[in-house]
Short mmCIF file of the C-alpha atoms (twelve columns), coordinates in Angstrom:
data_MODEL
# 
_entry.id   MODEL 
# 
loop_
_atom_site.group_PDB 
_atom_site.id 
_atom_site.type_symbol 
_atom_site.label_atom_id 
_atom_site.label_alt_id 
_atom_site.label_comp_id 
_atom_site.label_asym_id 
_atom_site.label_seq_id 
_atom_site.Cartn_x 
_atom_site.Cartn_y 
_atom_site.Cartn_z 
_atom_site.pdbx_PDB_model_num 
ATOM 1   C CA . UNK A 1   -43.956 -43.044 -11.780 1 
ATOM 2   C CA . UNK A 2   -40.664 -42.180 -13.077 1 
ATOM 3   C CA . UNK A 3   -41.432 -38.605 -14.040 1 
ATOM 4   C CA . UNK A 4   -42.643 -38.248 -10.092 1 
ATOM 5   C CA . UNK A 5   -39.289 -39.567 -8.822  1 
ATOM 6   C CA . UNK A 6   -37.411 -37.505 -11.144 1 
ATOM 7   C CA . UNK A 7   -39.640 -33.907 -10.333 1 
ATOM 8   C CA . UNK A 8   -38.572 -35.148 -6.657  1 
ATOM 9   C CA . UNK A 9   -35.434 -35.605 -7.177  1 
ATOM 10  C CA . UNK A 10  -34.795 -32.481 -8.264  1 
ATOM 11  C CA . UNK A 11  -36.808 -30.548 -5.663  1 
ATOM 12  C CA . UNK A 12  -34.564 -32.612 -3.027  1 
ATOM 13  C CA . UNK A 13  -31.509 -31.734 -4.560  1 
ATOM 14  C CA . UNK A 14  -32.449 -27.778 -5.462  1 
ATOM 15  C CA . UNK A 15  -33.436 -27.783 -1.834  1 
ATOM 16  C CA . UNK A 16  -29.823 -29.272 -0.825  1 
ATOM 17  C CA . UNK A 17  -28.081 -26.797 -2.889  1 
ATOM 18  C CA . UNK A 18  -30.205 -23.945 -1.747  1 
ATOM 19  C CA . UNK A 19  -29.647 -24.421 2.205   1 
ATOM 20  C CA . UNK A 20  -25.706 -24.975 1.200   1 
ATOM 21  C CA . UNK A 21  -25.448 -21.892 -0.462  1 
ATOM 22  C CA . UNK A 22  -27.033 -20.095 1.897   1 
ATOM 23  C CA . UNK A 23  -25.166 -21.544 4.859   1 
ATOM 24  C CA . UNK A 24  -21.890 -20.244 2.708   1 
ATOM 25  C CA . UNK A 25  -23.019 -16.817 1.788   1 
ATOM 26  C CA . UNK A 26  -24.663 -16.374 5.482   1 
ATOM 27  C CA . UNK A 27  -21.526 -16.121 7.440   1 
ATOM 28  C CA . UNK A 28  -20.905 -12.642 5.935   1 
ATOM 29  C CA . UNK A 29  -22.970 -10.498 8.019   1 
ATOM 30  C CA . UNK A 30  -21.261 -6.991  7.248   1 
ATOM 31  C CA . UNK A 31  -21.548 -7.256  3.953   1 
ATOM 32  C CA . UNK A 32  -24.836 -5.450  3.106   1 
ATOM 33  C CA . UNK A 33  -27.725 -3.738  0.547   1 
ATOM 34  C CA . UNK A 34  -27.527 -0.150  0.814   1 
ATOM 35  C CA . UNK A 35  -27.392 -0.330  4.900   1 
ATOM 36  C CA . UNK A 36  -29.624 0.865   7.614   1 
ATOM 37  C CA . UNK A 37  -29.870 4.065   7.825   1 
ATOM 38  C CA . UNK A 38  -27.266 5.267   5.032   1 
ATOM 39  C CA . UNK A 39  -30.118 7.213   3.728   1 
ATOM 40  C CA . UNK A 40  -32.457 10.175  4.841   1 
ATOM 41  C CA . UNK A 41  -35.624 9.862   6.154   1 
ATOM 42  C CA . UNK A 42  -36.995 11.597  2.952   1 
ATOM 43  C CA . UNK A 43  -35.061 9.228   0.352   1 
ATOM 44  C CA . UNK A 44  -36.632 6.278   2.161   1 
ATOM 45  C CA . UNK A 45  -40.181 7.701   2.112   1 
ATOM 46  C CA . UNK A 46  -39.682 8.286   -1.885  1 
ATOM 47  C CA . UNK A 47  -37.805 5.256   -2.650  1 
ATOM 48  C CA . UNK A 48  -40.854 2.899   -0.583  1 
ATOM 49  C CA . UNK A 49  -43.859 5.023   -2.381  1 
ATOM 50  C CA . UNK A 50  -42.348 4.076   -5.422  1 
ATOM 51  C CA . UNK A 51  -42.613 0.362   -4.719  1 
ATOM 52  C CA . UNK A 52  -46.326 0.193   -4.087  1 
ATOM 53  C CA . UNK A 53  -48.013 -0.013  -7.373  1 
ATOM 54  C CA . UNK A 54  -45.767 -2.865  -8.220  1 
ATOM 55  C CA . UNK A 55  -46.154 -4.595  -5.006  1 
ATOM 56  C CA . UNK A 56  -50.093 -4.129  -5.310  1 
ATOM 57  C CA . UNK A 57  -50.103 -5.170  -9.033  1 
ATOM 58  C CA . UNK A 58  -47.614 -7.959  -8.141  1 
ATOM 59  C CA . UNK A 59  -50.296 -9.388  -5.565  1 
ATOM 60  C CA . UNK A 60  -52.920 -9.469  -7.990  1 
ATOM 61  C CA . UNK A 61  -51.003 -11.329 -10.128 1 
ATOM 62  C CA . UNK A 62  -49.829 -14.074 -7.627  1 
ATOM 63  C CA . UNK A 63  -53.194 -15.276 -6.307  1 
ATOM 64  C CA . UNK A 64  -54.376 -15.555 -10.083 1 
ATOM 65  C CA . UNK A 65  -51.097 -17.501 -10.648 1 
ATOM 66  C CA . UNK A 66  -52.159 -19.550 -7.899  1 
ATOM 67  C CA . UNK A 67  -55.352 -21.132 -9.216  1 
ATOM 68  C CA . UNK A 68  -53.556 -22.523 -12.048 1 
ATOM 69  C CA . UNK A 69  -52.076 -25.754 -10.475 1 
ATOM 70  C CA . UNK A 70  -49.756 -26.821 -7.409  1 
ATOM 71  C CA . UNK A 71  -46.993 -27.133 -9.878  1 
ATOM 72  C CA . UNK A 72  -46.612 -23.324 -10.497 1 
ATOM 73  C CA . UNK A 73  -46.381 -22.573 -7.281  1 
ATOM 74  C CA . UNK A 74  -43.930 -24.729 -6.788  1 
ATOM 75  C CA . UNK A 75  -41.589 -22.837 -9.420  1 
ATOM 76  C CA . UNK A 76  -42.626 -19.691 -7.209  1 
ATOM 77  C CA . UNK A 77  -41.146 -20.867 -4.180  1 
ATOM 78  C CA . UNK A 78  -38.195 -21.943 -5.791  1 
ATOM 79  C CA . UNK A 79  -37.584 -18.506 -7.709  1 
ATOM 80  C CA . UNK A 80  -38.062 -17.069 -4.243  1 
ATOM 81  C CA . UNK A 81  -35.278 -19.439 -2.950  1 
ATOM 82  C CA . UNK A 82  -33.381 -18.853 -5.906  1 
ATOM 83  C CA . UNK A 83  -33.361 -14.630 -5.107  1 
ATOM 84  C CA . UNK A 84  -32.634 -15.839 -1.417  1 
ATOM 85  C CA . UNK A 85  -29.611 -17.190 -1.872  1 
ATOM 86  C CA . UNK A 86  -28.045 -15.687 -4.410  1 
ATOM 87  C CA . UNK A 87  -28.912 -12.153 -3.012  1 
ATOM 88  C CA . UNK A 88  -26.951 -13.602 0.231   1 
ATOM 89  C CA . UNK A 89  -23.883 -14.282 -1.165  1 
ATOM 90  C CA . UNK A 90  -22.280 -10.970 -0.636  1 
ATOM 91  C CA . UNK A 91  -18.854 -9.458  -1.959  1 
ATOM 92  C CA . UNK A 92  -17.682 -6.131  -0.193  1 
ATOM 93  C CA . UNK A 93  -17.465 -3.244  -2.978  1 
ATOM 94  C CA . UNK A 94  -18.019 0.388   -1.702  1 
ATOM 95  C CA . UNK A 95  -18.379 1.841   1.546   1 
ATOM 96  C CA . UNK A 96  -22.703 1.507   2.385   1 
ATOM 97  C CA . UNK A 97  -23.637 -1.226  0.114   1 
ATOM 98  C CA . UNK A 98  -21.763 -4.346  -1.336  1 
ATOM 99  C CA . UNK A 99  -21.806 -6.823  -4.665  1 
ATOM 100 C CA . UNK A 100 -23.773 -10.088 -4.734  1 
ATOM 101 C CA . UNK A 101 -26.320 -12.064 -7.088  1 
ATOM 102 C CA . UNK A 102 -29.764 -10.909 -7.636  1 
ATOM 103 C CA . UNK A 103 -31.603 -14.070 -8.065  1 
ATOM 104 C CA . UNK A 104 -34.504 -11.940 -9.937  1 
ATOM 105 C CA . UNK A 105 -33.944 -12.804 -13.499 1 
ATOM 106 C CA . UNK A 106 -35.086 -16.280 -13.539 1 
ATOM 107 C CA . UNK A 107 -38.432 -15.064 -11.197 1 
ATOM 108 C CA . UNK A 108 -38.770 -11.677 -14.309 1 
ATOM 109 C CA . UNK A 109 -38.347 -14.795 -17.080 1 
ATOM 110 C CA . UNK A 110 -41.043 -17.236 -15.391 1 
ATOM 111 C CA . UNK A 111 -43.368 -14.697 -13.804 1 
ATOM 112 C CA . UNK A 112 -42.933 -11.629 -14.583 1 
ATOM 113 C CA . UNK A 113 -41.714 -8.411  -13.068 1 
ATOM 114 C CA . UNK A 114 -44.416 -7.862  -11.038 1 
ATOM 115 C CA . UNK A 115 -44.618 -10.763 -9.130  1 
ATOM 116 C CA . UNK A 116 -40.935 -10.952 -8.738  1 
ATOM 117 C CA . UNK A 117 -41.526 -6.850  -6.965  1 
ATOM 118 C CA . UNK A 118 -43.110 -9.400  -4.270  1 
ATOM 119 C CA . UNK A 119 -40.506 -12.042 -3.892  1 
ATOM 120 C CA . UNK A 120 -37.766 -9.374  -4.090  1 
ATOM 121 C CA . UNK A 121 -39.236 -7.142  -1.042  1 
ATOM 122 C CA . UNK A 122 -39.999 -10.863 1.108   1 
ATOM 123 C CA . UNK A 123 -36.348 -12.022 0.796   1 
ATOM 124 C CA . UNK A 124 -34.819 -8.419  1.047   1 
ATOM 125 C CA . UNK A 125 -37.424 -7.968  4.675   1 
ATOM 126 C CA . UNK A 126 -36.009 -10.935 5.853   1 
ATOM 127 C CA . UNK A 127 -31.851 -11.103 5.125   1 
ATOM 128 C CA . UNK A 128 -32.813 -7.183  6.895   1 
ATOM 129 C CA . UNK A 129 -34.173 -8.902  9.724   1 
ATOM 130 C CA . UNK A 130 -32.264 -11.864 10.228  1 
ATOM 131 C CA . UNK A 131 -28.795 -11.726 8.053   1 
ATOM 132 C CA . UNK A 132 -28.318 -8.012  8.882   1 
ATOM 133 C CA . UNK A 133 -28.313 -7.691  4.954   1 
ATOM 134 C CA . UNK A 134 -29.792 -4.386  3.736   1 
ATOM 135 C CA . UNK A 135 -32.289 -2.538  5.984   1 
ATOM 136 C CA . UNK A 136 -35.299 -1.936  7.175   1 
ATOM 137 C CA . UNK A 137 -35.292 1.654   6.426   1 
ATOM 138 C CA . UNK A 138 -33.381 1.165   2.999   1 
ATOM 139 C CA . UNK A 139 -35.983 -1.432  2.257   1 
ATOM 140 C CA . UNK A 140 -37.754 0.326   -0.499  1 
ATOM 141 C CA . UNK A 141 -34.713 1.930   -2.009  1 
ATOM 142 C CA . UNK A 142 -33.365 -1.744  -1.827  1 
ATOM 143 C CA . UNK A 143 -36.928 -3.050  -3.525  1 
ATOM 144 C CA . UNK A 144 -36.497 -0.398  -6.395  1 
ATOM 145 C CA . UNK A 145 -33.211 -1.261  -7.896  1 
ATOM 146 C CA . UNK A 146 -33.066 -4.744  -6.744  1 
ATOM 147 C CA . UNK A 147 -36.927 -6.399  -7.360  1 
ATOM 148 C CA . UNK A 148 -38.402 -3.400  -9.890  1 
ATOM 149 C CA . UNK A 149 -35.763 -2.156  -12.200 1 
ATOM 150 C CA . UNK A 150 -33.764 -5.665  -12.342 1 
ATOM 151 C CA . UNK A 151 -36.900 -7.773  -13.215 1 
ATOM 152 C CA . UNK A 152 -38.335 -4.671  -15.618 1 
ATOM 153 C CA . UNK A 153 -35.035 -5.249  -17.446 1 
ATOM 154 C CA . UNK A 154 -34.896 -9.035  -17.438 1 
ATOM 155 C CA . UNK A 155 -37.961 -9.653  -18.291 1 
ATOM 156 C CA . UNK A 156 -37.837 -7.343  -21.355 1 
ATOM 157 C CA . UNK A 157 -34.821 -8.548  -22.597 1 
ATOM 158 C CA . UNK A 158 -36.249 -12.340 -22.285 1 
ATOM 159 C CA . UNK A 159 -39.397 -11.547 -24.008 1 
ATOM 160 C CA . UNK A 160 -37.399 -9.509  -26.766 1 
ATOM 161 C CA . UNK A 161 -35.018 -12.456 -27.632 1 
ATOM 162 C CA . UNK A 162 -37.812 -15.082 -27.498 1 
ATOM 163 C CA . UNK A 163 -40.260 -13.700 -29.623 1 
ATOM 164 C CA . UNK A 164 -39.341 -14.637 -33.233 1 
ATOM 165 C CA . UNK A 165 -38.010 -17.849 -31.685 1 
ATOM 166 C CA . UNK A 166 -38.735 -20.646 -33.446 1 
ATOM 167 C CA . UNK A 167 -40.506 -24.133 -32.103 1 
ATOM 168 C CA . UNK A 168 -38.857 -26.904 -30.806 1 
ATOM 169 C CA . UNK A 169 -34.812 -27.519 -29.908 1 
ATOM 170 C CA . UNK A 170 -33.941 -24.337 -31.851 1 
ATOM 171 C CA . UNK A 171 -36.235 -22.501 -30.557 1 
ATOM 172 C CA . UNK A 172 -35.355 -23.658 -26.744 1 
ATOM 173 C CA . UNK A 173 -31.046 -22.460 -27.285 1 
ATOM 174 C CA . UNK A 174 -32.120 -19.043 -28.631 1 
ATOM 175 C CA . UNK A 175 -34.927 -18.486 -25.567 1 
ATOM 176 C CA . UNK A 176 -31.735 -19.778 -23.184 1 
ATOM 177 C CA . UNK A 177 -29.512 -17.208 -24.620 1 
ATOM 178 C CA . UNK A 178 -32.355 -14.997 -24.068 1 
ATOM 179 C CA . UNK A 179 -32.101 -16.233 -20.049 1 
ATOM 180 C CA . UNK A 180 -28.469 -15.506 -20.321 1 
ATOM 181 C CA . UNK A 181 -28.672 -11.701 -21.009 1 
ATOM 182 C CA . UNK A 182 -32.020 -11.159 -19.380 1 
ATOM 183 C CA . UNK A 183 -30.224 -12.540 -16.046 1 
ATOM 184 C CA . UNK A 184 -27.007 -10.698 -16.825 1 
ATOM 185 C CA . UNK A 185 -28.336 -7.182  -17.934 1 
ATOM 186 C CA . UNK A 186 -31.071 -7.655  -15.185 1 
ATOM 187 C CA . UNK A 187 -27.920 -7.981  -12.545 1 
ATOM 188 C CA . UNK A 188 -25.763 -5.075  -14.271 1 
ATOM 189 C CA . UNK A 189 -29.277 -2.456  -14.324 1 
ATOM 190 C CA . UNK A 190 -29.726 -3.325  -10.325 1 
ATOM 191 C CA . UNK A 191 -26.362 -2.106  -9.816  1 
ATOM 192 C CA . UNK A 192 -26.422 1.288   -11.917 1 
ATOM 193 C CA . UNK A 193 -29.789 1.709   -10.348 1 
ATOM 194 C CA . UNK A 194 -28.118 1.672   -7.071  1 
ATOM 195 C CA . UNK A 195 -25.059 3.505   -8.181  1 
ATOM 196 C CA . UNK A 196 -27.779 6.247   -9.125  1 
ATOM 197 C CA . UNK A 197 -29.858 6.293   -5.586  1 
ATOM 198 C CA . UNK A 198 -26.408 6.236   -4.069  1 
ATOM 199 C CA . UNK A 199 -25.526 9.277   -6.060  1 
ATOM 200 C CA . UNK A 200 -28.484 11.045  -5.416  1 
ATOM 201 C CA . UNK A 201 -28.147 10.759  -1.651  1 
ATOM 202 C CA . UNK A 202 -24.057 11.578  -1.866  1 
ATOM 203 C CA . UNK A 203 -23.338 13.802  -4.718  1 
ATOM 204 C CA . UNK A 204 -19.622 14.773  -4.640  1 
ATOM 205 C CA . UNK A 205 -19.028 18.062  -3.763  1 
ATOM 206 C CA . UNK A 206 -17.068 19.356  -6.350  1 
ATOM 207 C CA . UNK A 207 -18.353 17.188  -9.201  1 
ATOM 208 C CA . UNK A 208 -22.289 17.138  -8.283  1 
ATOM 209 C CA . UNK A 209 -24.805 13.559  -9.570  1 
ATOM 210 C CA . UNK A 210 -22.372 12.841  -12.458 1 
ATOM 211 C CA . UNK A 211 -19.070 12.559  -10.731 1 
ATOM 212 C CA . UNK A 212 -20.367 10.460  -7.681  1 
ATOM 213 C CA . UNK A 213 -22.661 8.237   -9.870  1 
ATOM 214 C CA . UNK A 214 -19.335 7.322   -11.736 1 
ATOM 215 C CA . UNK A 215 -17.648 6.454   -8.775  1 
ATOM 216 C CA . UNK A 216 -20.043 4.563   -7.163  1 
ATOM 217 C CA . UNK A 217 -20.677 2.609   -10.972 1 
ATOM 218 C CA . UNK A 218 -16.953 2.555   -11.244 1 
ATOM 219 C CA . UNK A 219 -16.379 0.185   -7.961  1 
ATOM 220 C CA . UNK A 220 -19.608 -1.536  -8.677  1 
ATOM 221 C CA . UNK A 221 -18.351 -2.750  -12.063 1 
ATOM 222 C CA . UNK A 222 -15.442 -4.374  -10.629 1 
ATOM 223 C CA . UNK A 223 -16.934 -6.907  -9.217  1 
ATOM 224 C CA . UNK A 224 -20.666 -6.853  -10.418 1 
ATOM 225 C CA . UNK A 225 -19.358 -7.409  -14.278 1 
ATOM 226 C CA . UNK A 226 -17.924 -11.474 -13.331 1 
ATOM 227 C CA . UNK A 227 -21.387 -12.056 -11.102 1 
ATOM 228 C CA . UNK A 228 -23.355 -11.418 -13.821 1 
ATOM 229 C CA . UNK A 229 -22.310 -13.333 -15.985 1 
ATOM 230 C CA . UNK A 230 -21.523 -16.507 -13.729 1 
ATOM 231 C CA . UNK A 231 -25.758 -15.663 -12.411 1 
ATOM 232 C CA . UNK A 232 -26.283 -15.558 -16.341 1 
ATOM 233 C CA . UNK A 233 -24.806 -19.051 -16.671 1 
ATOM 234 C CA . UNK A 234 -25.972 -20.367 -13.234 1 
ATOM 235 C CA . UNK A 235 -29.851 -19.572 -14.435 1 
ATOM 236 C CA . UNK A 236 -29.599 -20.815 -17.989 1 
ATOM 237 C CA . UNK A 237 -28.511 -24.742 -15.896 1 
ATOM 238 C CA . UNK A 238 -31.126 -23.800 -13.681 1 
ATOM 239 C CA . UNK A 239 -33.819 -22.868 -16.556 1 
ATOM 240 C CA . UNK A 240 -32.858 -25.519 -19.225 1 
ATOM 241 C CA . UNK A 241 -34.206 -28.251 -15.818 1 
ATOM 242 C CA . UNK A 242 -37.225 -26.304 -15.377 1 
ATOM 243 C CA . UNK A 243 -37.640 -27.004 -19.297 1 
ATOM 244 C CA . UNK A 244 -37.099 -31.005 -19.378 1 
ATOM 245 C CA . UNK A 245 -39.307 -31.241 -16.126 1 
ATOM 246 C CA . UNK A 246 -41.968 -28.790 -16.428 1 
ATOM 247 C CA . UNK A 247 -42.652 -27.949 -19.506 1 
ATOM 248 C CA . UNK A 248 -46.470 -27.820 -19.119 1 
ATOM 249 C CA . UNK A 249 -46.067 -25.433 -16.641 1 
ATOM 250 C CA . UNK A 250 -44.276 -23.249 -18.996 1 
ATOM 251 C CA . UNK A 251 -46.390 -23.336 -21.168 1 
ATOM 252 C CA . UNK A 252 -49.317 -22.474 -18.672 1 
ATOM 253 C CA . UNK A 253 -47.049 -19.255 -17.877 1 
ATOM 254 C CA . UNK A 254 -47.063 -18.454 -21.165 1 
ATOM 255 C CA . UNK A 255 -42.691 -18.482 -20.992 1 
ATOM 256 C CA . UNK A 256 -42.534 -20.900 -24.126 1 
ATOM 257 C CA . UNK A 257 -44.851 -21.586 -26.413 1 
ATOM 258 C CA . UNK A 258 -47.847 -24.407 -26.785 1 
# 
């Protein structure tokens, strides 16, 4: 009985904290993914065929994640929250696109990268729709670096750092600094995959890729460097509850160890 009012406790209060947030980082409306219509018509073809075998794959993998118990879906919504929110809070860096949170690492670290290809393009759709965040037409450029290359990274890094982990407490702090850089690199490899489609579409005219990529990555860093580490921290609180309270479930995932 306790364990129930505790597991609802916490969805109460994540739910709280998750609506606050995003009433805070909503009120910035200019503040954008690579915007609508900053790129050509042939960039956004490329960029959203690139996105499909991850979204199919990432489909797949959902409704079998599905039939393992309520419980796990449960985490899903909340990772999908979790990329909601943080992805809203937005901090103007360079003309066409801005800094903010991705969210993804803690959806790469309890699902994979796959699934989190299908959270990532659901929350970028609708801030496109209904923060005037991102695009429509920049929606699979904005899928790429944000919900493909992110969670690749993240979820890499996670499952690099866990492996020789060992069992028990021990094991648990060196699978939470594992969260930490997973989260952190994930963050930092969105933004130099943007700086990169950015520089594709606008290489400087004197200087060609090279010399815009490091001025987009340059004004990126800025800013993007202190968010990923405070998303780095913010997921490690955020992981180390999933771990006390539902523990089975990771397990189940196959994030820790039986």
């Amino acid at each position: 009985m306790k364990s129930t009012n505790r597991r609802t406790m916490w969805v109460s209060g994540a739910t709280m904290l998750l609506f606050t947030l995003l009433l805070v980082g909503g009120s910035q409306v200019g503040a954008m993914h690579i915007m609508e219509g900053f790129l050509s018509p042939t960039w956004c073809i490329i960029w959203g065929v690139l996105c499909l075998p991850f979204l199919v794959i990432g489909l797949k993998q959902i409704a079998k994640k599905a039939k393992i118990n309520s419980r796990v879906m449960l985490l899903l919504a909340l990772s999908g929250a979790y990329v909601f929110v943080l992805s809203a809070l937005k901090i103007p860096s360079v003309t066409g696109s801005c800094s903010h949170p991705t969210g993804t690492g803690l959806a790469a670290v309890l699902f994979g990268p796959f699934v989190t290809t299908v959270l990532g393009l659901i929350v970028l759709l609708f801030q496109a729709i209904l923060l005037a965040h991102g695009g429509l037409t920049t929606l699979g450029a904005n899928t790429f670096s944000m919900a493909i290359i992110g969670p690749l990274v993240s979820f890499a890094i996670y499952k690099l750092v866990s492996k020789n982990a060992a069992a028990g407490d021990s094991g648990n702090k060196t699978r939470l600094v594992g969260v930490f850089l997973a989260t952190a690199l994930g963050d930092l490899f969105t933004y130099v995959t943007t700086s990169i489609q950015l520089a594709m579409a606008y290489p400087d005219p004197v200087g060609g890729f090279g010399a815009s990529f490091a001025k987009f990555g340059t004004v990126f860093a800025v800013t993007q460097i202190p968010l990923a580490i405070i998303e780095g921290l913010l997921t490690v609180l955020l992981f180390s509850f999933i771990l006390n309270h539902n523990k089975q479930e990771l397990q189940l995932l196959k994030v820790i160890p039986t």
